[in-house]
C-alpha positions in Angstrom: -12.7 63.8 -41.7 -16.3 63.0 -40.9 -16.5 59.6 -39.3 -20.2 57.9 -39.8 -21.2 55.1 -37.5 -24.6 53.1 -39.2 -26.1 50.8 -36.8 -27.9 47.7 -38.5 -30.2 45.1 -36.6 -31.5 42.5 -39.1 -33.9 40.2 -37.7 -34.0 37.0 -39.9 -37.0 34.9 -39.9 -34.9 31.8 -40.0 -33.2 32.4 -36.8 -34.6 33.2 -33.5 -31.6 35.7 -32.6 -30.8 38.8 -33.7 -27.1 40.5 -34.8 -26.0 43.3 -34.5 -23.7 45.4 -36.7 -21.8 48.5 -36.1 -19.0 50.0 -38.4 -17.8 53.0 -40.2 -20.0 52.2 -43.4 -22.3 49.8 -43.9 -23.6 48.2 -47.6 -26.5 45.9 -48.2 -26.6 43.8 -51.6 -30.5 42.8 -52.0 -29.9 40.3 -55.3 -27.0 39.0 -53.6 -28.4 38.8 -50.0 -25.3 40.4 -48.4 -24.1 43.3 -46.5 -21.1 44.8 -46.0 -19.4 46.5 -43.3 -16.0 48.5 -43.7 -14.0 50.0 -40.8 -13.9 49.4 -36.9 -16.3 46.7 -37.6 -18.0 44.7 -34.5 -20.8 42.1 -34.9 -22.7 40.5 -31.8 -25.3 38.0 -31.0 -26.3 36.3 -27.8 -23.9 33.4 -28.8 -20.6 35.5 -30.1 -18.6 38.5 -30.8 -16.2 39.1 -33.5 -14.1 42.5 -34.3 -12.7 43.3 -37.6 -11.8 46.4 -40.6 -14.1 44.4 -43.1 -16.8 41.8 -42.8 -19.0 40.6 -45.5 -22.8 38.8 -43.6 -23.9 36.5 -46.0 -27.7 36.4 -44.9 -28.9 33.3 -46.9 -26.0 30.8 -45.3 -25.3 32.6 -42.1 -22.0 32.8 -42.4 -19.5 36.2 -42.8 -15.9 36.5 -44.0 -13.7 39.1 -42.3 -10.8 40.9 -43.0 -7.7 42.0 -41.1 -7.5 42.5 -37.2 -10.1 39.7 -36.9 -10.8 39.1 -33.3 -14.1 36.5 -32.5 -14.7 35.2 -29.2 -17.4 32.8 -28.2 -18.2 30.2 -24.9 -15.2 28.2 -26.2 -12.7 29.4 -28.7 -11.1 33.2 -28.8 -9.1 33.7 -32.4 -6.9 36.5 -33.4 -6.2 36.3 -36.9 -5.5 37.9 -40.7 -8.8 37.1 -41.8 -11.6 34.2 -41.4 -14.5 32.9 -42.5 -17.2 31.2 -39.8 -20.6 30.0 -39.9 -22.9 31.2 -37.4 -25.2 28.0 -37.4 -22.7 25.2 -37.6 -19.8 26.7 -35.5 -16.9 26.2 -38.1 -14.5 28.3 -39.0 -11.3 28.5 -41.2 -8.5 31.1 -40.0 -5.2 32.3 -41.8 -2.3 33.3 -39.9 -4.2 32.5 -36.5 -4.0 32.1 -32.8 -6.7 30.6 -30.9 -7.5 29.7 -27.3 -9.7 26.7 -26.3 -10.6 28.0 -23.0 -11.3 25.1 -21.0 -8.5 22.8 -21.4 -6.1 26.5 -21.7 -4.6 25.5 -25.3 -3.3 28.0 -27.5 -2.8 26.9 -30.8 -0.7 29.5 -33.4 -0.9 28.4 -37.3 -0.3 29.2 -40.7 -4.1 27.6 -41.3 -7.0 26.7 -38.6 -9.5 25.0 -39.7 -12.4 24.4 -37.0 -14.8 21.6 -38.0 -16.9 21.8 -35.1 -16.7 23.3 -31.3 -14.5 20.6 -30.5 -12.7 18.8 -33.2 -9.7 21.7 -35.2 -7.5 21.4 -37.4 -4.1 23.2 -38.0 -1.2 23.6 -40.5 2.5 24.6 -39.4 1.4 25.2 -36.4 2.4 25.6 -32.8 0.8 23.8 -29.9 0.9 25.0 -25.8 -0.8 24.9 -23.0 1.6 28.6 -22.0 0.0 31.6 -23.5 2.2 33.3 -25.8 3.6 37.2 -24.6 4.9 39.5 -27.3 8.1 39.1 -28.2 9.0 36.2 -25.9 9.3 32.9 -26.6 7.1 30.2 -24.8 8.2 27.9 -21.7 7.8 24.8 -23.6 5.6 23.6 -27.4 5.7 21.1 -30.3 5.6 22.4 -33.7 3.9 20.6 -36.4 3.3 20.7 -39.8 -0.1 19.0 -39.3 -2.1 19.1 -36.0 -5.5 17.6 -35.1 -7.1 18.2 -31.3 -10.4 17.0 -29.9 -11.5 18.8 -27.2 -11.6 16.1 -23.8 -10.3 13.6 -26.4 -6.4 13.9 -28.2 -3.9 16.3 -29.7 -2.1 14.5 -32.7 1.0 16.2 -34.3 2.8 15.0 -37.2 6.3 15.7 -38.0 6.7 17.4 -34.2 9.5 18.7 -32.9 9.2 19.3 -28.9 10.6 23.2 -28.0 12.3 24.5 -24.8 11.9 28.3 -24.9 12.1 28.1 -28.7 15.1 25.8 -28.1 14.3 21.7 -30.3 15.0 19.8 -27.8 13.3 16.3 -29.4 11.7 15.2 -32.6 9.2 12.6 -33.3 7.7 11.7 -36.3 4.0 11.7 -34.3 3.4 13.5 -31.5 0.1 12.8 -29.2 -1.0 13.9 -26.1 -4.5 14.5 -24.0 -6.5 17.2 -25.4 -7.9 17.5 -22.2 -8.6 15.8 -18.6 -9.4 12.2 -20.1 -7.4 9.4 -20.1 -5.2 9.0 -22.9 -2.3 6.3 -24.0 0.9 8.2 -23.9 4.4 8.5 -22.2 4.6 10.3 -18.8 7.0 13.0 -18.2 10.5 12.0 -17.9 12.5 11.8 -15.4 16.0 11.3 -15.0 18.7 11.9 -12.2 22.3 10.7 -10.7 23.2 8.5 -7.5 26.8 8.3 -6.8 25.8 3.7 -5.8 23.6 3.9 -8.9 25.1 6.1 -11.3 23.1 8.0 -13.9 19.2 7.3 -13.9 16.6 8.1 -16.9 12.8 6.6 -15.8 10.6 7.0 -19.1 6.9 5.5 -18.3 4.3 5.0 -20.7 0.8 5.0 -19.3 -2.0 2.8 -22.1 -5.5 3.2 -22.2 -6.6 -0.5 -22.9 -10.4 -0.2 -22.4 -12.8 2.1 -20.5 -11.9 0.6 -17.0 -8.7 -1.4 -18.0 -5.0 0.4 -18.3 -1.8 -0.3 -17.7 1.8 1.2 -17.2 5.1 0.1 -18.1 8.1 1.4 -16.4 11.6 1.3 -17.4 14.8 2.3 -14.6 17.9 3.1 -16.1 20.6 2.8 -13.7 24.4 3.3 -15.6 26.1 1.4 -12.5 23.3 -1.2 -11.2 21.2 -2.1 -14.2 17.3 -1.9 -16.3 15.0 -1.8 -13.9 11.5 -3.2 -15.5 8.0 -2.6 -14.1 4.3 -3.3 -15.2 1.1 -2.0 -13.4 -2.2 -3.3 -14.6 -5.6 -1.9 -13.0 -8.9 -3.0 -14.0 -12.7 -2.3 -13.0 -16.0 -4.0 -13.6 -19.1 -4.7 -11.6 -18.0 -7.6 -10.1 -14.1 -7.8 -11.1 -11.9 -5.0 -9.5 -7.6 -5.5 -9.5 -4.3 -4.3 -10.0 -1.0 -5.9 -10.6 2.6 -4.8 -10.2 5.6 -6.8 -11.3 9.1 -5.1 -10.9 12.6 -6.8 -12.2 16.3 -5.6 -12.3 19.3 -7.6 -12.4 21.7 -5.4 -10.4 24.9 -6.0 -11.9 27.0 -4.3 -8.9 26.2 -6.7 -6.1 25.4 -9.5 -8.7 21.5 -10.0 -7.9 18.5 -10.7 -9.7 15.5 -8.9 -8.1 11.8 -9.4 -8.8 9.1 -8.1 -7.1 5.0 -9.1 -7.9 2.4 -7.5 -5.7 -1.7 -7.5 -6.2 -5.2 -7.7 -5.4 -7.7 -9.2 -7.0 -11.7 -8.9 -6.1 -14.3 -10.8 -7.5 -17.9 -11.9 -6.8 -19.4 -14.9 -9.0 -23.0 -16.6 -8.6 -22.6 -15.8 -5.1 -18.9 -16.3 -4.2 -16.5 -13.6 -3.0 -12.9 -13.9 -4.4 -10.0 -12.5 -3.0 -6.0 -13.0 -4.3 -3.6 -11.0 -2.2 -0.1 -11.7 -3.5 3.1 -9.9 -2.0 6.4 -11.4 -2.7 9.9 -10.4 -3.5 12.7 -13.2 -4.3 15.6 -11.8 -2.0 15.1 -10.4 1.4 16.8 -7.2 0.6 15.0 -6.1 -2.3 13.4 -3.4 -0.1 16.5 -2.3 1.3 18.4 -1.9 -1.9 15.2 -0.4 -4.2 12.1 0.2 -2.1 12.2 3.6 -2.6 13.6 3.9 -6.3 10.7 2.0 -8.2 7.5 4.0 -9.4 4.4 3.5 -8.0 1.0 4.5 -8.7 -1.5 5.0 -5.8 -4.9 3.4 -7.1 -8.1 3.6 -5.1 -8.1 -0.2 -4.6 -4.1 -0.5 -2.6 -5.6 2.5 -0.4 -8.9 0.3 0.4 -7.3 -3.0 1.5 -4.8 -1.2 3.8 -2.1 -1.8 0.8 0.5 0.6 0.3 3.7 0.0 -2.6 5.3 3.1 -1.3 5.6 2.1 2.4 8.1 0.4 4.6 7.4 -3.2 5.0 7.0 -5.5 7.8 8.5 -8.5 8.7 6.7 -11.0 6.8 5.3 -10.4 3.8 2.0 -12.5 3.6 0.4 -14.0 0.0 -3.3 -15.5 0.5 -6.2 -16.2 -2.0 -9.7 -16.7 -0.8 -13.3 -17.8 -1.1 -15.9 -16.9 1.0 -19.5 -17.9 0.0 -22.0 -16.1 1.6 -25.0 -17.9 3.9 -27.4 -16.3 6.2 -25.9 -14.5 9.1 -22.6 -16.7 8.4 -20.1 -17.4 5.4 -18.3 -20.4 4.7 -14.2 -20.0 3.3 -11.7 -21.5 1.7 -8.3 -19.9 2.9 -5.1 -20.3 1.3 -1.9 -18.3 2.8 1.9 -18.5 2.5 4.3 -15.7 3.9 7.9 -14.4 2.7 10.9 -13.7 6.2 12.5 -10.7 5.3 14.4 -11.0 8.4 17.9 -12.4 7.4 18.2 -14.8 10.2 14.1 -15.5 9.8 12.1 -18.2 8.6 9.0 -18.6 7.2 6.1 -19.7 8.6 4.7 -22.8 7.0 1.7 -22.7 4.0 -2.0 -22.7 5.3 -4.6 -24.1 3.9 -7.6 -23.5 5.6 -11.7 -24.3 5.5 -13.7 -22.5 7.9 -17.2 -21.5 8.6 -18.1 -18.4 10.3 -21.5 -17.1 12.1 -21.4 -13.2 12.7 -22.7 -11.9 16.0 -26.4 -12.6 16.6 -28.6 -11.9 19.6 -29.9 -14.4 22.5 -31.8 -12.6 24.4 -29.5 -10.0 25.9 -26.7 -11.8 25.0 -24.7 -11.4 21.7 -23.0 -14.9 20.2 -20.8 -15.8 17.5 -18.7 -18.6 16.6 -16.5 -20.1 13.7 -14.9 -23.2 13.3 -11.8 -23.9 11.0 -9.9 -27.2 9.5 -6.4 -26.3 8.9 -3.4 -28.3 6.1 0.1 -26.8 7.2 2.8 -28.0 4.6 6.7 -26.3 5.1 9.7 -28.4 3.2 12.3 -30.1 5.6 9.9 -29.1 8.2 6.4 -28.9 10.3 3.6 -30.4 8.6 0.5 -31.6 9.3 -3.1 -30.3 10.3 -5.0 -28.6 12.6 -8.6 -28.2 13.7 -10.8 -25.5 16.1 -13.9 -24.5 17.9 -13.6 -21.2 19.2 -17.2 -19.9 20.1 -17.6 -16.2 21.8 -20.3 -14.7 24.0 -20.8 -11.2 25.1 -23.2 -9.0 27.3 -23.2 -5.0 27.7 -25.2 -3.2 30.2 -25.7 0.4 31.7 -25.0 4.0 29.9 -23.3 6.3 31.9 -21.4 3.4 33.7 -21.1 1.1 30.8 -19.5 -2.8 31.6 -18.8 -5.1 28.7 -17.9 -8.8 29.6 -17.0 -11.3 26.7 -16.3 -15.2 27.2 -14.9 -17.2 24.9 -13.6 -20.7 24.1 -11.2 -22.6 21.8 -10.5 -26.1 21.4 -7.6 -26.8 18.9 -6.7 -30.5 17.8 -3.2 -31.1 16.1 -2.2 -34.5 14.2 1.6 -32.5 13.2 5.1 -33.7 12.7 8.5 -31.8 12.7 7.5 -29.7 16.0 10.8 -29.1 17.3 11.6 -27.0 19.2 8.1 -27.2 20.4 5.6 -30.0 21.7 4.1 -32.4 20.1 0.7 -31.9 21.3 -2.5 -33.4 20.5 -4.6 -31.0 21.7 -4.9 -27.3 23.6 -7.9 -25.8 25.0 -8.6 -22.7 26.0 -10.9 -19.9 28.1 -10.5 -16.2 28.1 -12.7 -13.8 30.1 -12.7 -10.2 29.2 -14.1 -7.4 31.8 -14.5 -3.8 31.0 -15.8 -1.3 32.8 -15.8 2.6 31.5 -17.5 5.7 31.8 -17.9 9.2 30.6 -17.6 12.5 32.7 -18.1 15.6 30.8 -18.1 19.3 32.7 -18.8 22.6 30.5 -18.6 25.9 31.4 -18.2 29.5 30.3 -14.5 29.1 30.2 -13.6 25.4 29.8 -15.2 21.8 28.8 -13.7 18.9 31.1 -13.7 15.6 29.4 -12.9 12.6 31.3 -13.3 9.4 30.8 -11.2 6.7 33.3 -11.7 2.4 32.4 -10.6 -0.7 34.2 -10.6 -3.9 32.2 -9.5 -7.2 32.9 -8.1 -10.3 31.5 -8.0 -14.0 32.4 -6.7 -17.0 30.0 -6.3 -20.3 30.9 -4.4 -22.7 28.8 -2.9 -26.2 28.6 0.5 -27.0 26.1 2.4 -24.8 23.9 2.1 -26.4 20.3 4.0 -24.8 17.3 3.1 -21.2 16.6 0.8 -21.5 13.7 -1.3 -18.2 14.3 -1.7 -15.5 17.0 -3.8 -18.0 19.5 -0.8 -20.4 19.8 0.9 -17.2 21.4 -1.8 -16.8 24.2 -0.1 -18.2 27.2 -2.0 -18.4 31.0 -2.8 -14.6 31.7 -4.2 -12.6 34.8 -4.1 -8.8 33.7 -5.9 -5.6 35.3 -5.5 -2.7 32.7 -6.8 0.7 34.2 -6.4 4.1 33.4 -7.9 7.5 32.7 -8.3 10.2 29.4 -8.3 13.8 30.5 -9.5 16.5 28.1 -9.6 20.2 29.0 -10.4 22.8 26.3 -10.0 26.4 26.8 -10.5 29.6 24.7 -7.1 29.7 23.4 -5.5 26.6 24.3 -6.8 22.8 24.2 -4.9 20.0 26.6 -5.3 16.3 26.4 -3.4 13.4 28.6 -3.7 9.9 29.2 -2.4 8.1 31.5 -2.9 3.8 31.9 -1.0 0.9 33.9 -1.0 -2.6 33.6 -1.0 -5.3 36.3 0.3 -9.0 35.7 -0.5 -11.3 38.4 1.0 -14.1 36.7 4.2 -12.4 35.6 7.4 -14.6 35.1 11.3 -15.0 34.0 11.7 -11.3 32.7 7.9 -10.3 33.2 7.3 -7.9 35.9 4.2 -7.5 37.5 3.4 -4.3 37.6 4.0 -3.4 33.6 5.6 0.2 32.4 3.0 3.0 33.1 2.1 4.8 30.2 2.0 9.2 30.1 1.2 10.5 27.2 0.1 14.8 26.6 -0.5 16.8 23.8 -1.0 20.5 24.3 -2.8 23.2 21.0 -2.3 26.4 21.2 -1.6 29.5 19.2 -0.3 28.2 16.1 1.9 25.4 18.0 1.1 22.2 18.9 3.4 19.9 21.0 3.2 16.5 22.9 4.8 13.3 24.1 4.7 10.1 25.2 6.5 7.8 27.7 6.3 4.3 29.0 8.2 4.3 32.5 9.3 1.5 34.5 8.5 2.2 38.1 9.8 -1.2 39.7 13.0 -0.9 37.6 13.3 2.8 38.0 14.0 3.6 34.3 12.4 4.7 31.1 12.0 2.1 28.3 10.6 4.6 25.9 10.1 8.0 25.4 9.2 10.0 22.1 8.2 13.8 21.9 7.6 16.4 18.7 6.3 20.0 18.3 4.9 21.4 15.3 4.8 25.4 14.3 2.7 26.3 11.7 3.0 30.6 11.8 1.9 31.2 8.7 -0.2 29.4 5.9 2.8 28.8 3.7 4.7 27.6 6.5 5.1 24.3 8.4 8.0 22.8 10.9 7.5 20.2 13.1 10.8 18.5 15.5 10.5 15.3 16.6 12.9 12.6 19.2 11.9 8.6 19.8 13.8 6.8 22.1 14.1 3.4 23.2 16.4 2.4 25.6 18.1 -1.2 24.3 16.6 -4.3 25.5 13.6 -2.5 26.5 10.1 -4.5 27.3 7.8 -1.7 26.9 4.8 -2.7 24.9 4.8 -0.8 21.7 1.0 0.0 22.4 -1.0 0.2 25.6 -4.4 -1.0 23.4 -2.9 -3.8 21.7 -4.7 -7.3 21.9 -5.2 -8.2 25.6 -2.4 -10.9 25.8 1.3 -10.5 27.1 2.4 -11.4 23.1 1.8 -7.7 22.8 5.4 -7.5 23.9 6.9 -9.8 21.3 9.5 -8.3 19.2 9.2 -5.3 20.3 12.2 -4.3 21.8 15.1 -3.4 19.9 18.6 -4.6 21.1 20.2 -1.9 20.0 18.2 0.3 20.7 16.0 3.9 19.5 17.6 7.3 19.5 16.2 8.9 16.7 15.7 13.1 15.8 13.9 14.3 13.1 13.1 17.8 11.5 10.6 18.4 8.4 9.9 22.3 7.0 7.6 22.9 4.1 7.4 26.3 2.9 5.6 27.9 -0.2 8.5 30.9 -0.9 6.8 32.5 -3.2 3.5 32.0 -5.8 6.6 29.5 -7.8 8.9 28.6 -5.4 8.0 25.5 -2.7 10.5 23.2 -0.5 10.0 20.5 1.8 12.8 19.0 3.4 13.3 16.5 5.7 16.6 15.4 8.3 16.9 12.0 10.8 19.2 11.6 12.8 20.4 8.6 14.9 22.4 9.2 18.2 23.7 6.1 19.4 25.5 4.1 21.9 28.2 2.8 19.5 28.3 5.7 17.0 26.0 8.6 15.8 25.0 8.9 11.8 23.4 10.8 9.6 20.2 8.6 8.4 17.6 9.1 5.8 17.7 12.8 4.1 15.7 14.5 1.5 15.0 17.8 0.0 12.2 18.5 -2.8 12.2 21.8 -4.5 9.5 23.0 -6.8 9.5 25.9 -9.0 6.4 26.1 -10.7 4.9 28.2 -13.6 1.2 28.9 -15.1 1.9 26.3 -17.8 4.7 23.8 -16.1 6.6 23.0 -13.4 9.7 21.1 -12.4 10.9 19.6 -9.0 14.2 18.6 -8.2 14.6 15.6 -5.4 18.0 15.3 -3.7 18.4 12.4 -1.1 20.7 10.6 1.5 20.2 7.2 2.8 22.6 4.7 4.4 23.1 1.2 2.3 25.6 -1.5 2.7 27.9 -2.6 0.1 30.3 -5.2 0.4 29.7 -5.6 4.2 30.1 -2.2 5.6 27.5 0.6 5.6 27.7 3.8 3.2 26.0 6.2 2.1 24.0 7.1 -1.1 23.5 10.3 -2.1 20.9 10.8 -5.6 19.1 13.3 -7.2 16.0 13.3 -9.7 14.4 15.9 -11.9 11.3 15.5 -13.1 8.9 18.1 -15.0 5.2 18.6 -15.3 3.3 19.9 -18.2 0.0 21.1 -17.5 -2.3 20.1 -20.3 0.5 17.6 -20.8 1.4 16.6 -17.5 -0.4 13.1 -17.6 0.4 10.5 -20.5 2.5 12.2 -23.6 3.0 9.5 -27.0 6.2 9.7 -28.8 6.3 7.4 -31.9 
């Protein structure tokens, strides 16, 4: 049978463009201002493509119906489908028995009816909704059917009717079903997760993430535990020009030990008619609220947390500190108002007591070739049943730096402090306390290159000489200063070679007015790390020379021999009752060493592998280990597993910590699953 191929360019005065038609036959209709094109029929234009057996170009409205084993394909949309009918000029379409994929936010969307009212708003009847593209004769990782669907592209996907699939498998039903139709922020629940803990018992952590304004939103947590209790949590974050915050409340009555935990952390930021604003509240009503559930609540990570040093997810300190402040700006200077109170988490601690505080403070300024500063504070103390009263300081500061190579840097400074207080004990009751501190530094720089190494070296001395009268209550840092006549010197070595790079340090401290359990001459301080190949290894070490012993001593390695791999082993030890300083470069004072040591001691191993198996298979696991004196224990212990796909992933979370219940330490051994859905992965609406 002869085949005959007609090709037909019609250039249309309306449009700047031209199509093109090829097919088996081709028809043109003058009255009617139509052509038509029968067998393997393919029409193209600078803007589309579109493949079908029949196709009927209306030349007056631009638009063309086609007919079985339509194909089209253009910047945004491909459709298979029965037949259609688009319009060249306003980019709609309508499509029976269809699929479509909107290509940038990787939708596929299969339905008895599409209906496309413009390049980014659809809308669909019985149909099917994925972000997995659909294989023949396999059913899809995961969709939600619905008998009505609207999407906006960047904007929503609403399903009516919906029923959420699981490899064709209903696994929920909603009456509406809405989601992000793309990377913008949407209202919606975040993917589940739920898990078991043999303390806890069964866990199920919905969250549902609201979109309250364009730089407001909030999300509200709920922890199931079948043993402990409903855990509840609340994040609010908000951003403006001069107004920046977030907020995060946590509460669960824990029914097994019989306590009521609540948790409130936030920042607050705020400049008004030329004040600055801060709130900083962190505060938890039981000192073990941390212990029991620190690592069980969801958190977000926001940008503001990360740039005031704050972090939910991290271990805490000892005191948990609250203040709010205002600062009002003046030239060179500032004047505040200061408002602080702390929480003990120590079970034998107590709290400081509340500060308020007025200050004025001049930043550094130039006399000559001297650089000054000063500030000058009025304190309120207030503590229930114990210190109260006020306090008041003058603590100018001046500094001078000279030379380049040889650089020395010398720093003078006074405080006068005046107390009116009451309830001292177990300290003085003094009226006054003046002090003078004299800093000293001198360093340089040595640098040596050659065709086969670089030499870096660069050795310091510095000094440090207090003078005080009385020990008043501890009330800040400077109530800690005592008399103090240090040398500090030491050198930093760095050699770099072709294949392998080696740094050291090594630093000692001399007390001239050491006492009681002070020795003069402090721990000397070695510390190495070694690069090379795809290993890196080091260690550090604070040895006691006069006692003949090591007070701490804490060493790693790290592998890396592939991309996809990573191990690293690590040991820190610290022998009990130790008085080595936890850091050489801490503030110049012999406070440094307060609370440092550890009366039972640090013998602690650790190992942490990540690998990426295979393109969908990932693990990181992590083991410590404490070896002690009195008895050697497994501590905390996880493993995270990911399997991931094109379209979704899951990870499973398995962990081991120690807890105590009723008096004696066990163990608690947990698991969570949780699932992401890409497309979906970020807030999902069930109503």
């Amino acid at each position: 049978m002869k085949v005959l191929i007609v090709l037909l360019v019609l250039f249309l005065p309306c449009l700047a463009f031209s199509i093109e038609i090829t097919s088996d036959t081709l028809e043109h209709f003058d009255e009617e201002q139509k052509s038509v094109a029968t067998g393997n029929v393919h029409m193209v234009d600078p803007n589309f493509e579109m493949r079908a057996q029949k196709a009927i170009y209306y030349e007056k409205t631009n638009e063309v119906e086609a007919y079985k084993d339509f194909y089209y394909n253009d910047s945004t949309m491909t459709a298979w489908a029965e037949e259609g009918k688009f319009n060249i000029d306003k980019k709609t379409a309508l499509l029976k028995n269809a699929l479509i994929h909107i290509k940038d936010q990787d939708f596929w969307i299969r339905a008895q009816e599409i209906e496309r009212l413009s390049e980014i708003k659809y809308k669909a009847r019985k149909a099917k909704v994925s972000t997995c593209e659909p294989e023949p004769d396999k059913s899809q990782p995961w969709c939600f059917t619905g008998e009505f669907v609207d999407f906006v592209v960047d904007d929503a996907v609403v399903s009516k009717l919906s029923t959420f699939k699981v490899k064709d498998v209903p696994v929920l039903f909603s009456p509406i079903f809405s989601g992000p139709g793309g990377n913008n922020r949407k209202s919606g629940f975040l993917p589940l997760k739920f898990g078991n803990s043999n303390t806890r018992g069964f866990r199920f952590s919905p969250a549902y993430y609201l979109v309250i304004d364009s730089n407001k939103d909030a999300t509200f947590y709920l922890d199931y535990f079948s043993k402990t209790g409903l855990g509840k949590g609340l994040e609010y974050r908000y951003l403006d020009f001069d107004t920046k915050g977030m907020w995060h409340v946590y509460n669960i009555n824990d029914k097994d030990i019989d306590k009521d935990f609540f948790e409130i952390r936030g920042i607050h930021v705020q400049k008004f008619r030329g004040i600055d604003l801060l709130v900083d509240v962190n505060y938890v009503n039981k000192k073990d609220f941390y212990r029991e559930y620190g690592d069980t609540r969801q958190i977000s990570k926001t940008f503001l947390f990360k740039d005031y040093g704050k972090d939910l997810s991290a271990e805490y300190d000892r005191f948990l500190q609250s203040s709010v402040e205002l600062s009002v700006p003046a030239v060179q200077s500032r004047f505040y108002l200061l408002g602080q109170a702390w929480k003990d988490l120590r079970w034998d601690g107590e709290s400081p007591p509340l500060k308020t505080e007025l200050g004025y403070v001049v930043s550094p300024f130039k006399i000559g070739p001297f650089t000054a500063n000063f500030n000058i504070n009025a304190g309120e103390f207030y503590k229930e049943d114990g210190l109260k009263g006020q306090r008041f300081q003058i603590n100018p500061k001046l500094s001078y730096t000279m030379g380049d190579s040889v650089r020395l840097t010398q720093t003078l400074s006074a405080r006068s402090i005046f107390y009116d207080l009451t309830h001292t004990s177990p300290y003085e009751d003094t009226s006054h306390r003046e002090m003078l501190q004299y800093d000293v530094k001198g360093s340089m720089r040595l640098y040596n290159r050659n065709e086969n190494f670089t030499h870096i070296a660069e050795p310091f001395v510095e000094g440090v000489f207090i003078e005080v009268n009385n020990k008043p209550p501890v009330l800040e840092e400077a109530e800690f200063i005592e008399d103090t006549s240090l040398i500090r010197a030491g050198v930093y070595n760095k050699l770099i070679f072709r294949k392998f790079t080696l740094e050291a340090r090594i630093a000692q401290v001399y007390d001239f007015r050491a006492k009681n359990d002070w020795d003069n001459l402090y721990p000397i301080l070695f510390e190495t790390k070694l690069s090379f190949w795809k290993i890196s290894l080091g260690f550090d070490t604070y040895q006691n020379i006069t006692k003949k012993r090591t007070e701490t001593f804490n060493n790693w390695i790290g592998f890396n021999p592939d991309p996809t791999t990573s191990i690293s082993l690590g040991h820190r030890y610290t022998r009990d009752n130790t008085v080595s300083p936890s850091y050489l470069w801490a503030p110049t004072i012999r406070g440094q060493y307060r609370d440092q040591g550890d009366t039972g001691g640090i013998n602690n191993y650790s190992m942490t592998i990540v690998k990426q198996l295979t393109e969908k298979w990932s693990f990181a696991g992590n083991i410590n280990y404490d070896k002690k004196q009195h008895g050697e224990r497994l501590r905390d212990t996880s493993l995270d597993v990911r399997y991931a796909e094109k379209c979704w992933a899951s990870i499973v979370s398995l962990k081991r910590k120690p807890i105590y219940r009723d008096g004696r330490e066990t163990s608690e051994f947990s698991f969570i699953i949780s699932f992401e859905l890409k497309g979906l992965g970020g807030p999902i609406k069930l109503l």
